[in-house]
C-alpha positions as CSV (number, residue, x, y, z in Angstrom):
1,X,106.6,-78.5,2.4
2,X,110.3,-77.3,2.5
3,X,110.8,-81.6,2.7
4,X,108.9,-82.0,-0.6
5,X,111.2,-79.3,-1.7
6,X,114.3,-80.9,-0.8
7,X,113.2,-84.2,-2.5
8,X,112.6,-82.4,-5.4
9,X,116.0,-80.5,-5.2
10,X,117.7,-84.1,-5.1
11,X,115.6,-85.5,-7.8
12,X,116.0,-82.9,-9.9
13,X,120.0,-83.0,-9.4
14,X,120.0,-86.9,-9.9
15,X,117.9,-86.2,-13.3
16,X,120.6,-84.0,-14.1
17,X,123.5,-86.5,-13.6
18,X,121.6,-89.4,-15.5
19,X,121.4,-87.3,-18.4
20,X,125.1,-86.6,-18.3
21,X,125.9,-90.4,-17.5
22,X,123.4,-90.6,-20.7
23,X,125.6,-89.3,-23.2
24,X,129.0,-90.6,-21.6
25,X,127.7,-94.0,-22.0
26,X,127.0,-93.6,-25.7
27,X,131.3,-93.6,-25.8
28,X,131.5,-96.1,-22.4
29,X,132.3,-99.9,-22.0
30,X,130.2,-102.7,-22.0
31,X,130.4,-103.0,-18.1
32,X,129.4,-99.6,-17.5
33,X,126.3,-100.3,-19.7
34,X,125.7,-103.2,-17.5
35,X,126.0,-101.1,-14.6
36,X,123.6,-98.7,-16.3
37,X,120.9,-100.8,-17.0
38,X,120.6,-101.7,-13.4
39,X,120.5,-98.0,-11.8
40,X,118.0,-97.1,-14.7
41,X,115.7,-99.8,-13.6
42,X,115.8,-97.7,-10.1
43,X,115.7,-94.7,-11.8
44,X,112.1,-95.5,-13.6
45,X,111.0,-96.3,-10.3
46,X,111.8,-93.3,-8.4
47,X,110.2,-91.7,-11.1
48,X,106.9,-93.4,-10.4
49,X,107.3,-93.0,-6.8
50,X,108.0,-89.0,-6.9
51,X,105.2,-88.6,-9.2
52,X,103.1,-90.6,-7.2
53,X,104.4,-88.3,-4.0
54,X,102.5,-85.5,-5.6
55,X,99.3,-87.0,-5.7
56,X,99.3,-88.5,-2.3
57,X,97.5,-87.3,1.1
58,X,99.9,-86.1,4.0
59,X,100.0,-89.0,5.7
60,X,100.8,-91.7,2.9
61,X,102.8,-88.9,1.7
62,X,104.9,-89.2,4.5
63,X,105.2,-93.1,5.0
64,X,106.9,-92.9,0.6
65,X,109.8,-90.4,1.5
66,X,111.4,-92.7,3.2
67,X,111.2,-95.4,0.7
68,X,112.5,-92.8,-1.8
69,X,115.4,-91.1,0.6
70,X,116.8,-94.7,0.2
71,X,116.1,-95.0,-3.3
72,X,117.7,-92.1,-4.6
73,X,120.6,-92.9,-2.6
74,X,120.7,-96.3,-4.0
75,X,120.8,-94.8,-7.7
76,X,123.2,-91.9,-5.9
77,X,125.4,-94.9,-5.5
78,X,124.5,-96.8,-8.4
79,X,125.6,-93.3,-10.3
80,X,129.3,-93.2,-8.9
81,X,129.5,-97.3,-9.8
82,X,128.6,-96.1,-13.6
83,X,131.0,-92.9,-14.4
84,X,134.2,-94.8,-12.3
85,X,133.5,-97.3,-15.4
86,X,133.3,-94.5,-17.8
């Protein structure tokens, strides 16, 4: 349980930055909207994935963390490419 918590934790925080990056890209450069679109495309699938988290079994459960640890490290990065554009 205290994993699920931690996932939610991070997504929770990464939600938090993509509405930040949000509003700074309603001001930002055309590359940085570039960037955007690409890390939102991840972004809308993490979402899926989390929300499907929560209706899984234990065991398939266990086998999607994984997928989304690297995910949300991907949009993690994909974050940091966006707002050095900003």
């Amino acid at each position: 349980m205290a994993d699920n918590n931690n996932l939610q934790e991070t997504f929770d925080k990464l939600k938090q930055k993509r509405d930040e990056l949000k509003v700074k890209l309603n001001l930002g450069k055309m590359e940085a909207r570039d960037a955007w679109e690409d890390v939102e495309k991840n972004f809308q699938e993490l979402e899926t994935k989390m929300k499907g988290l929560r209706q899984q079994g234990q065991s398939e459960a266990d086998r999607m963390k994984e997928d989304i640890r690297l995910l949300m490290s991907d949009i993690r990065d994909g974050f940091e490419r966006v707002r050095n554009r900003t």
